[in-house]
MINU-837001 format. One line per 8 residues: number of its first residue (from 1); their letters; for each residue x, y, z of N, C-alpha, C. Coordinates in steps of 0.2 Angstrom, whole numbers, m for minus. Last residue first. Layout:
% residues N
NUM> a> X Y Z X Y Z X Y Z ~ ...
% end
This chain:
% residues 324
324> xxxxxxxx> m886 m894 595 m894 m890 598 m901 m891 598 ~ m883 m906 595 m880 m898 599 m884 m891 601 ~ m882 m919 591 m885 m916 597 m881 m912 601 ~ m868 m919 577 m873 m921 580 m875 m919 589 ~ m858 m910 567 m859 m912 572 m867 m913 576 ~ m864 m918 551 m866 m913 553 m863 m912 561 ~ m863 m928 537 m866 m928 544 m860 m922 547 ~ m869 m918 521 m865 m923 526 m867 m923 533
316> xxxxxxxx> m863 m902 519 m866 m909 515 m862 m915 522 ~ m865 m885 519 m863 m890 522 m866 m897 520 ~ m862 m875 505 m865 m876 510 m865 m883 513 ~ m848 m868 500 m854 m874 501 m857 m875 505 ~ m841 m854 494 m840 m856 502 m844 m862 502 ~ m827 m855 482 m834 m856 482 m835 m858 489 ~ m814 m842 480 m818 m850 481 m822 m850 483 ~ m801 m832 478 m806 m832 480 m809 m840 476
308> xxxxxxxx> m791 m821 481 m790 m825 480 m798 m828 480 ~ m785 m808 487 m787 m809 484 m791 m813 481 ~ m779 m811 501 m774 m809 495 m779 m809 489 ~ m789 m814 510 m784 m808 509 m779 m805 504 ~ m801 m822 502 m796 m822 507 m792 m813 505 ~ m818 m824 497 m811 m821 495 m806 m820 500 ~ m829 m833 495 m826 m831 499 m818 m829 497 ~ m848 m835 489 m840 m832 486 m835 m830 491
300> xxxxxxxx> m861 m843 484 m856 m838 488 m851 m840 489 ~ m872 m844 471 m866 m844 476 m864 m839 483 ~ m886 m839 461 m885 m842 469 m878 m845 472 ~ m882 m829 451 m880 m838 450 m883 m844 459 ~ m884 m817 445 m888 m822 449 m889 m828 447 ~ m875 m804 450 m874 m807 446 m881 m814 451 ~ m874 m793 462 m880 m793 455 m881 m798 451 ~ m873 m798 478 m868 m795 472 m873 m797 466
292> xxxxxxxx> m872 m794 494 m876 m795 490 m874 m793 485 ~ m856 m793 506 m861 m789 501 m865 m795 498 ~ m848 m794 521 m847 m795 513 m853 m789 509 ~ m846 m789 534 m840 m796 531 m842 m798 526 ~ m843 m780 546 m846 m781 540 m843 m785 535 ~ m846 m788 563 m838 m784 557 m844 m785 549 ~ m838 m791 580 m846 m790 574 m841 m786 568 ~ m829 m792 591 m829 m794 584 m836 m794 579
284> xxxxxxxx> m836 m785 601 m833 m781 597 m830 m783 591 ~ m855 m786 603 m845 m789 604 m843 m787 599 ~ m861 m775 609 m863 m780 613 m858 m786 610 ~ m856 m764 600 m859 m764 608 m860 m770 613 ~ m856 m770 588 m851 m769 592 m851 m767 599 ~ m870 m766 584 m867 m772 585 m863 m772 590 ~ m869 m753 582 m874 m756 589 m871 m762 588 ~ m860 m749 572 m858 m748 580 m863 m748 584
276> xxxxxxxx> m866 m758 561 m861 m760 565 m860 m757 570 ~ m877 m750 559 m877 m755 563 m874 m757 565 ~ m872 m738 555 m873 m738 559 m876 m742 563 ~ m865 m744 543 m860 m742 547 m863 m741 555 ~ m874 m748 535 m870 m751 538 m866 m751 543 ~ m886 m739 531 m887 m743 538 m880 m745 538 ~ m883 m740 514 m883 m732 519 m882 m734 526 ~ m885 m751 511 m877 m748 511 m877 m743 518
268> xxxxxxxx> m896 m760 522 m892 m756 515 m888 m753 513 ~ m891 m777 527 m895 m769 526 m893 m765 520 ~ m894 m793 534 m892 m789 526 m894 m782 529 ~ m886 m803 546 m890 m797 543 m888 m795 537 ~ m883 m816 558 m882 m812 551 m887 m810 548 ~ m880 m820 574 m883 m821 570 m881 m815 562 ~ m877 m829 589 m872 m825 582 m879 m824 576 ~ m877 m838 598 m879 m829 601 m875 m826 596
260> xxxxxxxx> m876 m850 595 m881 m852 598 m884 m845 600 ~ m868 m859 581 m867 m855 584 m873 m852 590 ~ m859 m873 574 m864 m870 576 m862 m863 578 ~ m847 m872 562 m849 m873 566 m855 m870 567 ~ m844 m868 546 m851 m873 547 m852 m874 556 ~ m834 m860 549 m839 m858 544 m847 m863 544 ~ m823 m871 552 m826 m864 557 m832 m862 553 ~ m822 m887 548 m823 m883 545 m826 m877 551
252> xxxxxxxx> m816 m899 555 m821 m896 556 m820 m889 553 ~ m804 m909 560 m806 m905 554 m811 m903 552 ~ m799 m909 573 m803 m913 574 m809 m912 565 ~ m790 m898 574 m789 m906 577 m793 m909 574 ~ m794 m888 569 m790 m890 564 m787 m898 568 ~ m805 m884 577 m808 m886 573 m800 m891 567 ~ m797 m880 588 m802 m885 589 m805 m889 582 ~ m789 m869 582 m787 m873 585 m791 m880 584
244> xxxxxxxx> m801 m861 582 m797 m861 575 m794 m868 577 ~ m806 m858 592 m809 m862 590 m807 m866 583 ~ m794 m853 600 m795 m857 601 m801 m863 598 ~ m794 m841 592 m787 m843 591 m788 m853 594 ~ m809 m835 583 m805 m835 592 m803 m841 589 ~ m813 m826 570 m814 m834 573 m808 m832 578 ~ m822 m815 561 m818 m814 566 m822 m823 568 ~ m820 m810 545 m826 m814 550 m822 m817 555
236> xxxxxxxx> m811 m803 536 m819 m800 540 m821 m802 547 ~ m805 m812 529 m801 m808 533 m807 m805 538 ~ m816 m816 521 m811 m821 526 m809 m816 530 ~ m830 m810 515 m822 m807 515 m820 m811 523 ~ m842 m814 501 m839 m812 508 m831 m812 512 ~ m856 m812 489 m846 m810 493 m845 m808 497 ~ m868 m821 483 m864 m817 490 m858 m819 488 ~ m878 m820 469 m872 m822 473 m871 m817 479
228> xxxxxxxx> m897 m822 471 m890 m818 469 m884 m823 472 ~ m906 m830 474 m905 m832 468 m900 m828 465 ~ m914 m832 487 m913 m827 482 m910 m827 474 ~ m913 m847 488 m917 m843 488 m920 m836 487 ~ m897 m848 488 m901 m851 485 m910 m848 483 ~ m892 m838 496 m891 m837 489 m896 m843 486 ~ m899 m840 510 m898 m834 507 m898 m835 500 ~ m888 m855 512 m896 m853 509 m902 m848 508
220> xxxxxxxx> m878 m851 512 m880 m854 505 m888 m854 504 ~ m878 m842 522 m875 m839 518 m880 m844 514 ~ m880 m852 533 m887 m847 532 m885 m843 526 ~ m870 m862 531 m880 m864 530 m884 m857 529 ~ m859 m854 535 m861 m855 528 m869 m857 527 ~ m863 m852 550 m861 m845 544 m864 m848 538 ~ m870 m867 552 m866 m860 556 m866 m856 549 ~ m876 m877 555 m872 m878 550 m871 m870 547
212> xxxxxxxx> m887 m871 569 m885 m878 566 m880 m877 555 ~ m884 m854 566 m887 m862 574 m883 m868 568 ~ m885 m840 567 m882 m845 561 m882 m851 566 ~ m901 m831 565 m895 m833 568 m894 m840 566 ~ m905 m820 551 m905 m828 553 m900 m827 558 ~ m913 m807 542 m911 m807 549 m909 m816 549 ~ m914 m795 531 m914 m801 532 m911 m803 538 ~ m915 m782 530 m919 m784 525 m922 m792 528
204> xxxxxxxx> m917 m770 543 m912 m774 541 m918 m779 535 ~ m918 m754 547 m921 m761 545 m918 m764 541 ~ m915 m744 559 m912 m747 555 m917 m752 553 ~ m922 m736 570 m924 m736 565 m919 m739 558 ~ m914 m741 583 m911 m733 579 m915 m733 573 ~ m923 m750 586 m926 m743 590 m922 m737 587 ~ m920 m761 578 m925 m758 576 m928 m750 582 ~ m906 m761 584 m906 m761 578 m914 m757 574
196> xxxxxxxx> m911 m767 599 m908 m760 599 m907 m758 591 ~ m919 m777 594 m921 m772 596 m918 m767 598 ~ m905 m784 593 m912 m785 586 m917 m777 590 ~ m900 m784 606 m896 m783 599 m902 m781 594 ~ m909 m789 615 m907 m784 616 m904 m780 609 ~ m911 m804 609 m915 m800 608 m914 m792 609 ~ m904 m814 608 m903 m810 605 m906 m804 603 ~ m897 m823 622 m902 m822 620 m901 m817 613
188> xxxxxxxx> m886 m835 616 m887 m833 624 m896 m828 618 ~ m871 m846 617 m878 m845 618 m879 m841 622 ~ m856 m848 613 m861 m841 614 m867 m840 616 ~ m846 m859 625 m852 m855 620 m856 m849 621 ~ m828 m855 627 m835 m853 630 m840 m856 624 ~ m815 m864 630 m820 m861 625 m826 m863 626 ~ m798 m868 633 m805 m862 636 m809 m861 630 ~ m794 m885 632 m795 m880 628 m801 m874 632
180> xxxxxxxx> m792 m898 639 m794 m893 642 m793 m886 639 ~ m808 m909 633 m799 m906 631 m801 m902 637 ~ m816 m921 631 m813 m920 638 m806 m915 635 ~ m824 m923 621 m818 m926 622 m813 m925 628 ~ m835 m915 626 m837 m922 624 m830 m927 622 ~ m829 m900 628 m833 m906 633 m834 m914 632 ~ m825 m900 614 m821 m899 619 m823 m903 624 ~ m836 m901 606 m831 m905 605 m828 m906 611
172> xxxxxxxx> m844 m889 612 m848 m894 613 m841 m901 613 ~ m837 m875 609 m837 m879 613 m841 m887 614 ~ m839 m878 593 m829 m880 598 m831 m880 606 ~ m851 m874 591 m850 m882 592 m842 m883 595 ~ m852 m863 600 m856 m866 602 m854 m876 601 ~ m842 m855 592 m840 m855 598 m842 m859 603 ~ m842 m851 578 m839 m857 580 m838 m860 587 ~ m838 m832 578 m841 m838 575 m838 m844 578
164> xxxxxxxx> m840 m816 583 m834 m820 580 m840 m829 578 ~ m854 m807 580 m849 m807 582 m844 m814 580 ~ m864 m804 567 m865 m800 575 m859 m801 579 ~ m862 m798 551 m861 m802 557 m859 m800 564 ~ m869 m791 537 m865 m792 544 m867 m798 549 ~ m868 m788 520 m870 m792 525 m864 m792 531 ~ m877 m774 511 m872 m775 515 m875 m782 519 ~ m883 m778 496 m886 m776 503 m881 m776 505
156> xxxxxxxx> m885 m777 481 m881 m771 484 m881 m770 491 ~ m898 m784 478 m891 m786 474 m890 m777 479 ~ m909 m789 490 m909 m789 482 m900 m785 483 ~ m922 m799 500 m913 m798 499 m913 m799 493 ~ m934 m801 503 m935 m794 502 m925 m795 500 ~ m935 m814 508 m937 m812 501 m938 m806 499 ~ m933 m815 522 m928 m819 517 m930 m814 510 ~ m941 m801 530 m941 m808 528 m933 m810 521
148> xxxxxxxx> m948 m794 543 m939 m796 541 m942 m804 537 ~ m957 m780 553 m957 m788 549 m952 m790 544 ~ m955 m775 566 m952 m772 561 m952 m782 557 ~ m962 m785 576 m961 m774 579 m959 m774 570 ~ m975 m796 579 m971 m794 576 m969 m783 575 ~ m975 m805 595 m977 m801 591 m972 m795 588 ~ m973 m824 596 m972 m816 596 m975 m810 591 ~ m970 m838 603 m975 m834 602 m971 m826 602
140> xxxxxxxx> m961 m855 601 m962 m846 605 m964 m842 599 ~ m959 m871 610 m963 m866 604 m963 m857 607 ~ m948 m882 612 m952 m877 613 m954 m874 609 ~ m945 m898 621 m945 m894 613 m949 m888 616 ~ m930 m909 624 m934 m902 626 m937 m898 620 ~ m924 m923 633 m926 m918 624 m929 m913 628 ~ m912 m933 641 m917 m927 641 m918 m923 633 ~ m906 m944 638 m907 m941 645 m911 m938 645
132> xxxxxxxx> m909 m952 627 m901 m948 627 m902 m943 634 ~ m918 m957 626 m921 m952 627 m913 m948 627 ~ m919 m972 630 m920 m971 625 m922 m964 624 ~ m912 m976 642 m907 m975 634 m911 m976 627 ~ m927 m979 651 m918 m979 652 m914 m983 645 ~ m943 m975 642 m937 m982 645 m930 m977 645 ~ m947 m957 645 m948 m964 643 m941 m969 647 ~ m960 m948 653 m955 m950 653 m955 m958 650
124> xxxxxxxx> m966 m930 646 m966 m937 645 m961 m941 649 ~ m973 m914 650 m968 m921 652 m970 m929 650 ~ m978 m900 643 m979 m906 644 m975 m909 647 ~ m986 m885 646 m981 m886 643 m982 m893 644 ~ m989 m867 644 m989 m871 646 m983 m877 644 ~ m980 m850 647 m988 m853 647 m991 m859 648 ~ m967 m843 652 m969 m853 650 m975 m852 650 ~ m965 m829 645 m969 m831 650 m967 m839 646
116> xxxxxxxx> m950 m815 645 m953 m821 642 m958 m825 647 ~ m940 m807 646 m946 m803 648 m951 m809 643 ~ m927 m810 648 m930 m808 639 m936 m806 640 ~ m925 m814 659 m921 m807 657 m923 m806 650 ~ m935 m823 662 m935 m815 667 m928 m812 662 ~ m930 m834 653 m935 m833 653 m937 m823 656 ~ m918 m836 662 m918 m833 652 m925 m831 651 ~ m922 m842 675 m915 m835 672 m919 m832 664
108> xxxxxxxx> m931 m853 669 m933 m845 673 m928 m840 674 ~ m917 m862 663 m923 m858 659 m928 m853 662 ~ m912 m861 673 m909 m860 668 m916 m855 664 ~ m920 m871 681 m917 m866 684 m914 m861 681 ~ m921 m879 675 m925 m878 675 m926 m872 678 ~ m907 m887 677 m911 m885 670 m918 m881 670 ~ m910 m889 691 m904 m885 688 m905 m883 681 ~ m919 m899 692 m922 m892 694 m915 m887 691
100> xxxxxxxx> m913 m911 684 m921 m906 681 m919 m900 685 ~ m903 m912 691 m900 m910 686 m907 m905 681 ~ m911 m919 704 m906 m913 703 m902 m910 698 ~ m916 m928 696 m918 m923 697 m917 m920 700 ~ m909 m937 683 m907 m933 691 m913 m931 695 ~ m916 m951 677 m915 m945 676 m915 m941 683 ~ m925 m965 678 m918 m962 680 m915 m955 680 ~ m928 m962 660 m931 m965 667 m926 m965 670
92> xxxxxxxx> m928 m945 652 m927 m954 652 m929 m957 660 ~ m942 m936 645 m937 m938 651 m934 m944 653 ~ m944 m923 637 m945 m931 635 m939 m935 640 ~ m955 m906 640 m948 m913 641 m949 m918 638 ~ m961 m893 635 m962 m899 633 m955 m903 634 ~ m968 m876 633 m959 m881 636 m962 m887 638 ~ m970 m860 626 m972 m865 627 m966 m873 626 ~ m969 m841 628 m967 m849 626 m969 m857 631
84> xxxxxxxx> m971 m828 625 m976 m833 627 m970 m838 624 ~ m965 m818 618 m968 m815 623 m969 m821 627 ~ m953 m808 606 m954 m814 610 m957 m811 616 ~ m956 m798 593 m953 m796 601 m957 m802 604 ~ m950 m801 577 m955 m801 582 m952 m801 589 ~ m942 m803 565 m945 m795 566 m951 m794 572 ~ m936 m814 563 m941 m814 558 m943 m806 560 ~ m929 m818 572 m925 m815 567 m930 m815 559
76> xxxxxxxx> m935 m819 585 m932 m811 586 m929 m811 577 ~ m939 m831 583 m944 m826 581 m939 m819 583 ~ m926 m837 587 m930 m837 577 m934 m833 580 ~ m923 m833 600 m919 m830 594 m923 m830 586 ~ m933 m841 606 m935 m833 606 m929 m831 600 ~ m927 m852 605 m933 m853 601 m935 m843 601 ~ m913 m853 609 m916 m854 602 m920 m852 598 ~ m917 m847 622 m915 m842 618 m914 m845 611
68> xxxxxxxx> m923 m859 629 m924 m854 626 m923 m847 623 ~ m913 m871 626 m921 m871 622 m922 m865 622 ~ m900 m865 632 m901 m866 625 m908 m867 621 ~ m905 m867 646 m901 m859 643 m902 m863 637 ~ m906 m880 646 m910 m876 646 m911 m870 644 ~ m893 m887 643 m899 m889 637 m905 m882 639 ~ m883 m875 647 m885 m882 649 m890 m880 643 ~ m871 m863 654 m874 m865 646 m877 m872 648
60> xxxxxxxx> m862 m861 666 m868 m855 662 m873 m858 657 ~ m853 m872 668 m859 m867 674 m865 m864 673 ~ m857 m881 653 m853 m880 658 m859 m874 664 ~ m864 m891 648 m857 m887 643 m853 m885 648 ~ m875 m902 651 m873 m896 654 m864 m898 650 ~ m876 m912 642 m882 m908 643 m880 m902 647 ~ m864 m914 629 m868 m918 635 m873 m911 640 ~ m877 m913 619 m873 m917 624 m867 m915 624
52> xxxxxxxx> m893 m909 618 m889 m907 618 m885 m913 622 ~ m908 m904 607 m903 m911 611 m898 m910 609 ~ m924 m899 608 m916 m897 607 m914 m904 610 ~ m937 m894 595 m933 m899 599 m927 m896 600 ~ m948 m878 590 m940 m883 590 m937 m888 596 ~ m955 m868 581 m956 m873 587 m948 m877 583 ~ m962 m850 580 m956 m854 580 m958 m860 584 ~ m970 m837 575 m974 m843 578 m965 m847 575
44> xxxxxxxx> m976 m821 576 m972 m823 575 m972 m829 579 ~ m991 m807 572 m989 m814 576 m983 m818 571 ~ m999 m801 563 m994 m798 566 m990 m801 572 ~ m998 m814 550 m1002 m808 552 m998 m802 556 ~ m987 m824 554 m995 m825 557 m997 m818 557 ~ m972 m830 548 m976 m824 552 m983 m824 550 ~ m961 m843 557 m968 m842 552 m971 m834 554 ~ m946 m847 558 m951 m843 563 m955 m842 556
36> xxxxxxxx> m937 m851 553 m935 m857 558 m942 m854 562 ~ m944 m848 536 m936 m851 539 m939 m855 546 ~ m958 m847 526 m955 m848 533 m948 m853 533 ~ m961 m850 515 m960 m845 515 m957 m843 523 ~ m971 m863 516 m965 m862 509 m962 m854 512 ~ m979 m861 524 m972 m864 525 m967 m864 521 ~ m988 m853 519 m987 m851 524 m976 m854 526 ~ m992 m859 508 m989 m853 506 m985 m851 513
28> xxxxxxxx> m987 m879 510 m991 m871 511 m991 m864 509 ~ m987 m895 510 m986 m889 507 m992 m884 507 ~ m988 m908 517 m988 m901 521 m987 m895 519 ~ m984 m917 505 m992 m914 509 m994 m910 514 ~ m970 m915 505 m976 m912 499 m981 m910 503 ~ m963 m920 513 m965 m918 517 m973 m913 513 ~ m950 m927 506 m956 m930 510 m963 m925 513 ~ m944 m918 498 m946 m924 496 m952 m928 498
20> xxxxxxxx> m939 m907 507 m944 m905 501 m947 m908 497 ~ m934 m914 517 m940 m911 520 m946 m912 514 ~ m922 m919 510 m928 m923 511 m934 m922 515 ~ m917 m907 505 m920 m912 500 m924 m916 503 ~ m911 m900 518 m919 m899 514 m921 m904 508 ~ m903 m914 519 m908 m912 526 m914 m907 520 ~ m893 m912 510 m896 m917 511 m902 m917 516 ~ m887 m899 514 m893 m898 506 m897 m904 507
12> xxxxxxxx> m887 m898 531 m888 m895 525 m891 m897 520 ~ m885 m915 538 m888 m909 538 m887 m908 531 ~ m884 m929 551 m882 m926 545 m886 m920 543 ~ m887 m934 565 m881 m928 564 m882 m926 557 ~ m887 m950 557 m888 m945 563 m883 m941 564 ~ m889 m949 539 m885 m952 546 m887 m947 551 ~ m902 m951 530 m897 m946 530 m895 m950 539 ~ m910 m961 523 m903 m964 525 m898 m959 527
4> xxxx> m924 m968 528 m922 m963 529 m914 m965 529 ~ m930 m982 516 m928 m978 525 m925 m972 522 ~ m945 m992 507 m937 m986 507 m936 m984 514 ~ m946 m1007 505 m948 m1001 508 m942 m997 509
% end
């Protein structure tokens, strides 16, 4: 009998081959065509587990703050105004519950400042160490303002990026080896950003925020399913001194780190400039950091300052594990 042999944590090419291998009999037009949010007509439908460790990052960022601006971020990157989400636990036995209402307490913060309803939701609790403490899956419901799909990305678009990168998984490192490195994560909601974009009537072609196998998973698979090459410019893509650090301890690639309040756009030429000064409203590393290029190999191409230039891969392998 065959097993599953991708390692816990492991991701990118080896993670869709075995969706695209196993999962045939759920083929649909609907999900053949859907990233992390499906569009429903005029309705935008995301559902997602999260596991985080360790579960509070720190004051601000816990597994709650992270279920849901996750799940409102995918439908904010499909073109829909998050309204209804739906919050489901899987609870170990023994669990705080001083550490429940603290998470819970996260998620009505995030929930009143995105103008989000919990509608319903479930609790399971299973055996002590078989639940890593706490899972959390949510589903979030919205409806769609300005509709954004992967398959409208054609050869000349400007691609930007909302702010610096890496910030989500070099924190999670940091905590889980005890450094005293300052690094914040970004999670945080996306919506302010997307809908300030679609009220200066910019329409951006392509929308992903970069979550699990960070910048590069959403660049290679941009090209993969468009079928153009990307160039994108190193000098461009703003990474903080301390995740550059984080990541050359413990050899982690900046480009593959998570991210949890970064996301990437294509526009068109004419929009770029004007997106990037709403971006930069909300941080001022946001930066245009390549283009959509004619030729159609499905790459992507990273050129450093000197000209120089290599193939960016999309991430292979285990993947840092329960981050989001």
């Amino acid at each position: 009998m065959k097993e599953i042999q991708l390692a816990h944590g492991g991701g990118g090419e080896e993670m869709n081959e075995l969706i695209a291998g196993i999962f045939k009999a759920l083929d649909n037009e609907i999900l053949r065509e859907a990233n992390d949010a499906a569009i429903l007509g005029n309705l935008a439908l995301s559902t997602d587990s999260f596991t985080l460790s360790p579960i509070f990052l720190d004051e601000e960022v816990n597994i709650g703050k992270l279920c849901v601006c996750g799940s409102i971020n995918d439908v904010l990157m499909v073109g829909a105004k998050p309204e209804f989400l739906s919050l489901a636990f899987i609870i170990e036995e023994g669990f705080k519950t001083q550490k429940l209402k603290k998470i819970l307490a996260s998620i009505y913060e995030e929930c009143q400042k995105a103008g989000v309803k919990v509608v319903c939701g479930d609790t399971k609790v299973v055996p002590k160490g078989k639940a890593d403490e706490l899972y959390i899956n949510t589903t979030a419901l919205g409806t769609i303002t300005q509709k954004v799909q992967t398959k409208d990305i054609k050869a000349g678009l400007s691609v930007l990026l909302s702010g610096d990168i890496g910030r989500h998984g070099a924190a999670v490192l940091v905590q889980r080896n005890e450094l005293e490195a300052e690094v914040k994560s970004d999670c945080k909601s996306l919506k302010d950003e997307v809908l300030s974009l679609f009220e200066a009537h910019i329409k951006p072609l392509a929308m992903r925020d970069a979550t699990r196998g960070g910048l590069s998973a959403v660049l290679n698979e941009w090209a993969r399913q468009s079928g153009f090459d990307i160039l994108v410019f190193e000098e461009k893509i703003a990474v903080k001194d301390e995740v550059a650090g984080v990541c050359e301890l413990f050899g982690f690639e900046p480009y593959e780190l998570a991210n949890e309040g970064t996301f990437v756009l294509c526009v068109e030429k004419k929009d770029e400039q004007k997106a990037l000064e709403i971006l930069r409203t909300f941080n001022p590393n946001a930066n245009i950091i390549g283009e959509i290029l004619s030729e159609k190999k499905g790459r992507v191409i990273l050129e450093n300052a000197f000209g120089a230039k290599r193939f960016l891969e999309a991430p292979k392998g285990e993947l840092l594990p329960r981050i989001c």
